[in-house]
Backbone as numpy.savetxt, mean C-alpha at the origin, in Angstrom:
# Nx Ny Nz CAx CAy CAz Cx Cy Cz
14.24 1.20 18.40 12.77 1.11 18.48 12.10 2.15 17.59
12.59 3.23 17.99 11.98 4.25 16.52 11.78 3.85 15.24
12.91 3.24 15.04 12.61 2.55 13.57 11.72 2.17 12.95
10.97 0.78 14.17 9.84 0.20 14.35 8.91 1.15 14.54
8.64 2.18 15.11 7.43 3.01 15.61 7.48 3.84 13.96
8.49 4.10 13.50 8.19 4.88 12.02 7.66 4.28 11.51
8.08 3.14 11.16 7.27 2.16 10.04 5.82 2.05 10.44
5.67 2.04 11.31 4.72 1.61 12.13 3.27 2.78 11.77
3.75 3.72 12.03 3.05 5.52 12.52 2.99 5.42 10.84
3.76 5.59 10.34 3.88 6.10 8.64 3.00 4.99 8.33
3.09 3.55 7.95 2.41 3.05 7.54 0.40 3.30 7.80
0.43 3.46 9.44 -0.61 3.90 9.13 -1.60 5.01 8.95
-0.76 5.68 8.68 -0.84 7.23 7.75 -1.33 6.76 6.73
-0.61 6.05 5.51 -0.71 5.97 4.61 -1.89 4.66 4.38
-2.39 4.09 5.44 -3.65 3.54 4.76 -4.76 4.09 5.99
-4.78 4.93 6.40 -6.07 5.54 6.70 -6.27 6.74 5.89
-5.38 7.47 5.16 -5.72 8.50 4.16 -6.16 7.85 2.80
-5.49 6.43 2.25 -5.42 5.92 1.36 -7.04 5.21 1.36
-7.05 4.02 2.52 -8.37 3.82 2.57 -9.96 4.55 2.72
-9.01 5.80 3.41 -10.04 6.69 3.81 -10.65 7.29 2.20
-10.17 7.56 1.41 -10.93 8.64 0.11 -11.28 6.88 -0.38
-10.96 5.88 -0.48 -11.62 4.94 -0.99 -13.10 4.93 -0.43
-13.56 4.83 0.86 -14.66 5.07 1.74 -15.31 6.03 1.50
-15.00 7.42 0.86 -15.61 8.26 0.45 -16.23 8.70 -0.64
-14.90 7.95 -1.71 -15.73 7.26 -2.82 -16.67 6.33 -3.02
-17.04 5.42 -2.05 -17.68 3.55 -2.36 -18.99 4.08 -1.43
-19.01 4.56 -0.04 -19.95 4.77 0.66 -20.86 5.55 0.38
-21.90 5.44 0.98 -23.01 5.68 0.20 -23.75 6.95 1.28
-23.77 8.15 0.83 -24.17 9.71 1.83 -23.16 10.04 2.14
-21.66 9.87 1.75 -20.49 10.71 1.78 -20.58 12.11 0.60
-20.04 13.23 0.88 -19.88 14.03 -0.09 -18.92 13.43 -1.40
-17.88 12.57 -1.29 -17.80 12.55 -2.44 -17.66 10.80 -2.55
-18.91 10.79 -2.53 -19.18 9.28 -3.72 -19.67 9.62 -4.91
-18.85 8.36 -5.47 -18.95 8.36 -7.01 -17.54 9.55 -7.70
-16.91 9.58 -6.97 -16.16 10.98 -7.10 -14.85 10.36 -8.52
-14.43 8.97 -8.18 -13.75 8.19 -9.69 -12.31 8.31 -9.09
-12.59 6.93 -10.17 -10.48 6.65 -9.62 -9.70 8.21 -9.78
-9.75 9.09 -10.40 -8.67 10.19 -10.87 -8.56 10.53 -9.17
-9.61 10.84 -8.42 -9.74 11.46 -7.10 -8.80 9.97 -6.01
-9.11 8.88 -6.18 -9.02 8.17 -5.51 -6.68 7.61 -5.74
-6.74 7.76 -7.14 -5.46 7.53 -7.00 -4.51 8.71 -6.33
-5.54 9.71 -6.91 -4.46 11.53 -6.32 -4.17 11.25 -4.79
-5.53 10.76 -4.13 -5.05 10.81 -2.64 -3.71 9.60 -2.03
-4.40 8.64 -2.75 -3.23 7.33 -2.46 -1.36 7.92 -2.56
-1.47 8.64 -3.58 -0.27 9.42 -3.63 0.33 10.26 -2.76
-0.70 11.42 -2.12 -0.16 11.83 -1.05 -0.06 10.68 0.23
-1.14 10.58 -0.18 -0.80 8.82 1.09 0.43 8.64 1.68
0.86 8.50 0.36 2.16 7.46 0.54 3.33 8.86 0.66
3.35 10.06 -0.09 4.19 11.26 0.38 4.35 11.33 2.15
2.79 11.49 2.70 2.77 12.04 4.11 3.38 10.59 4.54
2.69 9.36 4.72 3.18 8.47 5.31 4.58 8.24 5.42
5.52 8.49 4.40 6.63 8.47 4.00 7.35 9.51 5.36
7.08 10.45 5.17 7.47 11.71 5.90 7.29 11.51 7.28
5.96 11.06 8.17 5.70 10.78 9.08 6.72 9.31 9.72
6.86 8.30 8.75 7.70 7.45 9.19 9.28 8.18 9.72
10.00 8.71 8.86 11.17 9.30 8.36 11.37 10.09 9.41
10.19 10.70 9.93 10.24 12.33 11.47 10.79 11.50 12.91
9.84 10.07 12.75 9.72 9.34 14.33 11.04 8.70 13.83
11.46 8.10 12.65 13.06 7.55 13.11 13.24 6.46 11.93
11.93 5.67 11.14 12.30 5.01 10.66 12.54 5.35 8.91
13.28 4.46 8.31 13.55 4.57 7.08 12.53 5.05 6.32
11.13 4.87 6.68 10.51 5.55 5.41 9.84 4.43 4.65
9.92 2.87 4.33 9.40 1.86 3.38 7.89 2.15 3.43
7.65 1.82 4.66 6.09 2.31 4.70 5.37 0.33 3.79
6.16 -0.13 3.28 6.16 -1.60 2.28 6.76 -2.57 2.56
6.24 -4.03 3.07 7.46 -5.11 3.59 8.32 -5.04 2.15
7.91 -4.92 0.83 8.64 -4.81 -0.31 10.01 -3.66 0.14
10.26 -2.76 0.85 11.37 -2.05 1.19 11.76 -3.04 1.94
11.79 -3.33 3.29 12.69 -4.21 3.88 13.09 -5.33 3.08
12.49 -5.71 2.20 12.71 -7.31 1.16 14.05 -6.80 0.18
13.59 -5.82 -0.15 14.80 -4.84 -1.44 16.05 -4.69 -0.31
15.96 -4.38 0.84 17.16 -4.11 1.41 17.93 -5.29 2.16
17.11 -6.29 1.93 17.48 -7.72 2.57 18.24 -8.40 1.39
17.99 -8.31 0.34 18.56 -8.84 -1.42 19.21 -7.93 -1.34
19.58 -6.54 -1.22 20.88 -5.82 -1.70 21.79 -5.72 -0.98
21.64 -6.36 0.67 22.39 -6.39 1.23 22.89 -5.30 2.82
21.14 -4.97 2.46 21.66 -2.79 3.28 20.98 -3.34 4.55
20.39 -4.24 4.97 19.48 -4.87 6.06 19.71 -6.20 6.25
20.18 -6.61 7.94 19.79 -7.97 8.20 18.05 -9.05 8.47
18.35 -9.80 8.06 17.01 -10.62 7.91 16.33 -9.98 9.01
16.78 -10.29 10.61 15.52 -9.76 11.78 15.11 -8.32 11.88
15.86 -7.19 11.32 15.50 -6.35 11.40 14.04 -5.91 9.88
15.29 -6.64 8.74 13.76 -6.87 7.81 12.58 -7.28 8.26
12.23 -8.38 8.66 11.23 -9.34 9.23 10.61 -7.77 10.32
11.34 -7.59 11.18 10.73 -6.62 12.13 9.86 -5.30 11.67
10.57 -4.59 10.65 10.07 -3.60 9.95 8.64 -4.26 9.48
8.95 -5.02 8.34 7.92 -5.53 7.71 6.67 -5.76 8.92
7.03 -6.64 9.58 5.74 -6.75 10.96 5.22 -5.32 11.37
6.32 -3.91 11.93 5.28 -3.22 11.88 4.58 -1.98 10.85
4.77 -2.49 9.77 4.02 -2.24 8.61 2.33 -3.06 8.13
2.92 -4.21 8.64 1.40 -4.57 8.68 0.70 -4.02 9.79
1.27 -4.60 10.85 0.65 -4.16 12.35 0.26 -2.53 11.52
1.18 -1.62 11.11 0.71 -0.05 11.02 -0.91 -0.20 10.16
-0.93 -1.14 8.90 -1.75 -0.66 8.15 -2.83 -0.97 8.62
-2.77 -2.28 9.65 -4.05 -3.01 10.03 -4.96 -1.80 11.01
-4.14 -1.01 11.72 -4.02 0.26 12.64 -4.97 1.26 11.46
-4.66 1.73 10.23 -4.91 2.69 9.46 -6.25 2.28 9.04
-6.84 1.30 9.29 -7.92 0.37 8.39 -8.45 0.52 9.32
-8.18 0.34 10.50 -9.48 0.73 11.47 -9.81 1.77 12.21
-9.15 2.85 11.63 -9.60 4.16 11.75 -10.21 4.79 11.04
-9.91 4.16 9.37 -10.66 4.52 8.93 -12.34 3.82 8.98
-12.26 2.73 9.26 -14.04 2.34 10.24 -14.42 3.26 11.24
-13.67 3.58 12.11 -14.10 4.28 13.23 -14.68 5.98 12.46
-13.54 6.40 11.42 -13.86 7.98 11.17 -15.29 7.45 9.67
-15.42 6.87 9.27 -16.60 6.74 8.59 -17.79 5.71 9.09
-17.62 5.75 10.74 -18.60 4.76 11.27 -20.69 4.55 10.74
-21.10 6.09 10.66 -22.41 5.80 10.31 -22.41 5.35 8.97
-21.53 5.47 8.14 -22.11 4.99 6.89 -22.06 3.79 6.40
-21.58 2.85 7.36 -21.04 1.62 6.80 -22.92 1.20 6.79
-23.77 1.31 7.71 -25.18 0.62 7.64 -25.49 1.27 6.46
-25.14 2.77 6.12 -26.24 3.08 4.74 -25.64 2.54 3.70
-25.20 1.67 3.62 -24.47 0.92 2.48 -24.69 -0.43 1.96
-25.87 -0.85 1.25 -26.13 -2.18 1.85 -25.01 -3.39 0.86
-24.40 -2.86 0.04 -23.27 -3.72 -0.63 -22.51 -4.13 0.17
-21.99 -5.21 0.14 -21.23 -6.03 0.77 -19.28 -5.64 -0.07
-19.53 -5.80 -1.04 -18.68 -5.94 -2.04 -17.95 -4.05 -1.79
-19.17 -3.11 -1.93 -18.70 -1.98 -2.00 -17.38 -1.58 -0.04
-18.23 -2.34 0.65 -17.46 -2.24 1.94 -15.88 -3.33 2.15
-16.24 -3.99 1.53 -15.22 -5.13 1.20 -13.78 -3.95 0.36
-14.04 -3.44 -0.62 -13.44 -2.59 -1.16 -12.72 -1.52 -0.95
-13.29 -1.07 0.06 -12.76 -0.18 1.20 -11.34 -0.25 1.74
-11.25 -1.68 2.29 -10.25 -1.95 2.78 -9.29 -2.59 2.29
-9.88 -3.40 1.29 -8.05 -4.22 0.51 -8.95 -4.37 -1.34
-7.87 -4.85 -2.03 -8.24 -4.69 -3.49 -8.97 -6.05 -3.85
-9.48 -5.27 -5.11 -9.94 -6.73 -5.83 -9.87 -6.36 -7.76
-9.57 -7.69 -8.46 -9.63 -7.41 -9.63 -10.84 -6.89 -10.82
-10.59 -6.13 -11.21 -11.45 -5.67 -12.58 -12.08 -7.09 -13.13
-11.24 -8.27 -13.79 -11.40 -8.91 -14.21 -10.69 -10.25 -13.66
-11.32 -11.43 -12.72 -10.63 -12.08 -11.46 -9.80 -12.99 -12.40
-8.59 -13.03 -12.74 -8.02 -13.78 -13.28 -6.71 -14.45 -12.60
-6.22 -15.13 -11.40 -5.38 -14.79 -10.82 -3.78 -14.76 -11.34
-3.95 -15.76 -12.29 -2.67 -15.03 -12.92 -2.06 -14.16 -13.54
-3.29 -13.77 -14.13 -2.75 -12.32 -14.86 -3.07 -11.29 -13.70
-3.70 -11.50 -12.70 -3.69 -10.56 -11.61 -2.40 -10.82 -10.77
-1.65 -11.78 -10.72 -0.69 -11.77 -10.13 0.75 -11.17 -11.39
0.69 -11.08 -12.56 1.37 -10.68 -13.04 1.41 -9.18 -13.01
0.28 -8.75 -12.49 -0.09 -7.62 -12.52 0.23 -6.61 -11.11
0.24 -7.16 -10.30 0.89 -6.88 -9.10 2.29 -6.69 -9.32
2.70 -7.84 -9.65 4.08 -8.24 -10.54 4.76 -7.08 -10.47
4.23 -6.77 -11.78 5.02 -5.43 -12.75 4.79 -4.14 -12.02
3.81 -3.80 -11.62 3.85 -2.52 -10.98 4.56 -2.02 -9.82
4.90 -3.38 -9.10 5.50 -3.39 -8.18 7.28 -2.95 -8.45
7.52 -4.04 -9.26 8.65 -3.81 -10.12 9.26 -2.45 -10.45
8.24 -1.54 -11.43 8.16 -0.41 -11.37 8.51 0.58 -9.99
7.40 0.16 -9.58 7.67 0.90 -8.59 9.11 0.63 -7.36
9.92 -0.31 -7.18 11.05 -0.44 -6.91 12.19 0.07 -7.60
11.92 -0.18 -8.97 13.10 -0.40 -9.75 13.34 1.75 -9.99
11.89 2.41 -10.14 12.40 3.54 -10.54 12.64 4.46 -9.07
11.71 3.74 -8.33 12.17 4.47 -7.18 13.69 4.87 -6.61
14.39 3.38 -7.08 15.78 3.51 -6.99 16.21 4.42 -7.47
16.17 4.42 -9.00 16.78 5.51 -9.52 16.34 6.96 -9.04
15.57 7.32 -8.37 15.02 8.77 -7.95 15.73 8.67 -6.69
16.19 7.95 -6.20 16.91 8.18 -4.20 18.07 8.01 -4.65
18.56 7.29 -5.58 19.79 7.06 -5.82 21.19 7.79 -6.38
19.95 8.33 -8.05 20.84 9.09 -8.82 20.23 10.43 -9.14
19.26 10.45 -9.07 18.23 11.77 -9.11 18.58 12.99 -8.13
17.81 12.64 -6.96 17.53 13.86 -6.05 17.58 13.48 -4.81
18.06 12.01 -4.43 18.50 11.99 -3.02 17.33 11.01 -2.30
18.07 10.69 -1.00 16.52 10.15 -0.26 15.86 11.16 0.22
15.72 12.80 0.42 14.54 13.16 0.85 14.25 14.24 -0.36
14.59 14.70 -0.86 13.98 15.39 -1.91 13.14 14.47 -3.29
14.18 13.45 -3.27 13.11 12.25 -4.07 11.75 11.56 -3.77
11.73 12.28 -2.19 10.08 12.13 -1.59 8.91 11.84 -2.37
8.68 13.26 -2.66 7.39 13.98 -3.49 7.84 13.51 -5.08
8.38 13.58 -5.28 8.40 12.55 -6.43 8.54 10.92 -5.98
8.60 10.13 -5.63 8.40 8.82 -5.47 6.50 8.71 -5.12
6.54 9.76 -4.56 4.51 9.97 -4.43 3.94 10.36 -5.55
4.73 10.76 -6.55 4.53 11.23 -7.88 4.27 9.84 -8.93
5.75 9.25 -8.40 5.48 7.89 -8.99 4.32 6.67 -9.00
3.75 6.91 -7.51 3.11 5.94 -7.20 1.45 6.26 -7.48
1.62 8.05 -7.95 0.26 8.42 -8.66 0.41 7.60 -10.36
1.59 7.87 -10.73 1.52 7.54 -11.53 1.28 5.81 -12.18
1.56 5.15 -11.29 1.19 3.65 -11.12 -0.10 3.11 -10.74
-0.81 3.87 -10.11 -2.32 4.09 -10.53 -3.02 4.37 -11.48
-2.57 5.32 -11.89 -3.75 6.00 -13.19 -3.26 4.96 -14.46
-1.85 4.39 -14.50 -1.47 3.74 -15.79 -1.54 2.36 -15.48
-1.48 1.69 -14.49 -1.03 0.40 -14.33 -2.14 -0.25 -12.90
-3.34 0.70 -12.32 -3.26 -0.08 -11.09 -4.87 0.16 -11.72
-5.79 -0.03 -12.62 -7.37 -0.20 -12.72 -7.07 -1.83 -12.95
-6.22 -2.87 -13.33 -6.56 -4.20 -13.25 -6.88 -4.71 -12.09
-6.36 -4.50 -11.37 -5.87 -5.17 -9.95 -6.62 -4.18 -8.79
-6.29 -2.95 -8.72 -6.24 -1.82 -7.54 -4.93 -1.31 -6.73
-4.12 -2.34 -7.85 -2.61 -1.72 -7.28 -2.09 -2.22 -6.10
-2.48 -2.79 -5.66 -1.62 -3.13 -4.33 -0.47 -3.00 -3.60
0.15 -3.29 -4.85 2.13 -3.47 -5.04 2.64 -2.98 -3.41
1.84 -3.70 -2.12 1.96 -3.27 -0.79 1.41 -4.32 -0.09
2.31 -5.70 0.38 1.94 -6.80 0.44 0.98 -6.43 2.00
1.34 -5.58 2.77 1.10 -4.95 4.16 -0.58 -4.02 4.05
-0.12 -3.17 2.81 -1.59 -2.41 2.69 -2.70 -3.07 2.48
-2.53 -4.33 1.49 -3.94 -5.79 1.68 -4.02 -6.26 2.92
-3.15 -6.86 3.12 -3.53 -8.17 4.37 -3.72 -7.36 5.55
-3.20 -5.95 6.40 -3.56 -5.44 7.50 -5.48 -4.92 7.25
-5.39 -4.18 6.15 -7.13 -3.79 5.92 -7.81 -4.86 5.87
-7.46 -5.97 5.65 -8.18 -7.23 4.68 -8.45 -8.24 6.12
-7.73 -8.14 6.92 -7.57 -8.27 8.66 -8.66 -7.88 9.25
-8.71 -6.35 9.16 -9.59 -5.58 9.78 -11.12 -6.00 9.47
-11.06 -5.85 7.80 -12.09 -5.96 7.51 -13.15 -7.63 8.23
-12.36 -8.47 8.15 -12.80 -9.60 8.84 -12.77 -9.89 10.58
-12.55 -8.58 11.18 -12.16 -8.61 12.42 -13.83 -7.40 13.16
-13.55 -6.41 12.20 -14.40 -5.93 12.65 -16.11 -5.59 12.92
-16.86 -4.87 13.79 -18.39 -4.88 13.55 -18.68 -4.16 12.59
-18.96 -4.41 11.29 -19.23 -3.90 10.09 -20.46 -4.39 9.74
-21.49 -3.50 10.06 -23.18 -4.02 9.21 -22.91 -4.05 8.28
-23.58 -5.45 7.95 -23.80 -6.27 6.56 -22.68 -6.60 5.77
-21.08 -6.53 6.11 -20.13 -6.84 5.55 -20.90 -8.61 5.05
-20.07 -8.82 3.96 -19.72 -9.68 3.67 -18.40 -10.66 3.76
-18.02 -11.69 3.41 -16.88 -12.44 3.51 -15.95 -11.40 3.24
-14.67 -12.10 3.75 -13.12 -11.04 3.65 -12.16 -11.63 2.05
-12.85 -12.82 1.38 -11.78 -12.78 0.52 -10.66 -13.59 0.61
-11.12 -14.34 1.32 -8.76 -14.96 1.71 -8.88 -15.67 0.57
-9.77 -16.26 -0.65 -9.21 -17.16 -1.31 -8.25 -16.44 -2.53
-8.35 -14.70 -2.35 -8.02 -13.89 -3.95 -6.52 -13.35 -2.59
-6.78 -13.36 -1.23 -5.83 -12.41 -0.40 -4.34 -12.75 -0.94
-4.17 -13.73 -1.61 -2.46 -13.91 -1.62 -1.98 -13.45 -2.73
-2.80 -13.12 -4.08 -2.23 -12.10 -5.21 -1.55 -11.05 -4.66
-2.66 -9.96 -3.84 -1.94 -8.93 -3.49 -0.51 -9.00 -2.47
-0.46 -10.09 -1.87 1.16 -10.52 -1.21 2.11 -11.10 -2.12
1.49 -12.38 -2.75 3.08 -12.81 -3.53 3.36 -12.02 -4.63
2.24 -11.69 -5.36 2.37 -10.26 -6.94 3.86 -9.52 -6.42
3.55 -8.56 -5.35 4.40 -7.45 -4.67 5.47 -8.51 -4.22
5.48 -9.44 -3.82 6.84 -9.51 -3.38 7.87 -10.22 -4.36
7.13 -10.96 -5.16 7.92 -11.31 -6.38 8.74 -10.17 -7.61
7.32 -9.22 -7.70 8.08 -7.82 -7.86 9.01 -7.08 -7.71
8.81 -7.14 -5.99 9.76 -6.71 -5.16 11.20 -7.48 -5.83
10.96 -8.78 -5.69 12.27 -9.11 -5.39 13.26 -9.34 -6.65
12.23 -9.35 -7.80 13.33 -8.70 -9.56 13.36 -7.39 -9.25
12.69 -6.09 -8.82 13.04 -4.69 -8.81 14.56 -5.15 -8.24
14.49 -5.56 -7.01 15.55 -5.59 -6.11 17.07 -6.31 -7.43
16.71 -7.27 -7.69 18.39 -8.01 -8.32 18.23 -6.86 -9.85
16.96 -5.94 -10.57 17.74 -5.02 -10.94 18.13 -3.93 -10.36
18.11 -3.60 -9.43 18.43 -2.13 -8.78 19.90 -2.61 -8.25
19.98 -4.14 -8.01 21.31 -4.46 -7.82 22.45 -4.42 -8.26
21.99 -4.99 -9.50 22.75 -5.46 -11.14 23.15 -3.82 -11.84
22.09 -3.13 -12.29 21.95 -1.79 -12.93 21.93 -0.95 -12.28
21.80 -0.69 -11.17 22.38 0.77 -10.90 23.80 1.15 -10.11
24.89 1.01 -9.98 25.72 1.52 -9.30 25.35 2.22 -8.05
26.08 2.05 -6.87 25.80 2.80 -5.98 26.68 3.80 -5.96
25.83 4.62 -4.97 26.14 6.07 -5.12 27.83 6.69 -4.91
């Protein structure tokens, strides 16, 4: 059960810190709006460091991404129900992280009268709505982000010292690769916020989006699942 409660706890670590500086950027009488992606990817990074860590303390592996249980279901390190299980409470975690972060930025959602800017908050949307090149775009970063992660737990520095660098990585998949899209490459970090967002009392929200919601799921898991047959193929295990 720990397992489940890590994934669970970590995941939503990592999208109430993650969503949270998004909210602080987009909302409107926060100290730092307007503050710019450089601020907004730095935090997503620790995001995903602490979340990581917090999963890893209570018991579970650490994915914090149904894309981890998917990589370990193709390489062979995980059976299907326990994949499937993780993954469930990763969403369940993020959907958890998304509505805390409503609750800890509750007055400002009325001084905000954008729809779009509150929409944003909680799950991504494209620069330029193209869905296939937004789904290619999920794609690759995702990719990235599997394929080198491997090599940092694998042959680098281990699974816990490769921590803070894999949070390193995933800054770095922002600032270079995630202004098309918003990065997603976290089929769990969209659809639990993207949940919320259509679940909850939010003045003046607007619609939730389901017709763009499945880029940010199939992008990442298609990703996921070439990172996975190369991390299979090319890297040797340890």
């Amino acid at each position: 059960m720990n397992e489940y409660l890590g994934e669970f706890f970590g995941t939503m670590v990592l999208l109430f810190l993650g969503d949270g500086v998004v909210a602080g950027v987009l909302l409107n009488r926060t100290k730092a709006q307007n503050a710019g992606w450089l601020v907004i990817t730095t935090a997503w990074a620790f995001a995903v460091l602490f979340g990581i860590l917090t999963a890893r303390a209570i018991g579970g592996p650490g994915y914090i991404n149904p894309v981890g249980p998917l990589v370990g279901l193709m390489t062979g390190g995980l059976p299907a129900d326990k994949a499937a299980g993780l993954a469930a409470a990763e969403v369940l975690g993020a959907f958890a992280g998304a509505v805390l972060t409503w609750l800890h930025y509750l007055p400002h959602w009325a001084e905000t009268p954008d729809p779009g800017l509150k929409l944003g908050v909680f799950c991504t949307a494209p620069a330029i709505r193209n869905p296939p090149a937004n789904l290619v775009s999920e794609a690759l970063g995702t990719f990235v982000l599997v394929f080198v992660a491997a090599t940092i737990t694998e042959k680098a520095l281990g699974p816990y010292l490769g921590v803070p660098v894999v949070a390193a990585l995933v800054w770095g998949i922002g600032l270079s690769l995630g202004a098309t899209t918003g990065y997603a490459i976290n089929p769990a970090r969209d659809f639990g916020p993207r949940l919320a967002h259509a679940l909850l009392p939010i003045p003046g929200k607007g619609p939730s989006d389901w017709g763009y919601a499945w880029v940010p799921v199939v992008g990442p898991v298609l990703g996921g699942a070439l990172g996975a047959v190369a991390v299979k193929y090319l890297i040797p295990p340890p």
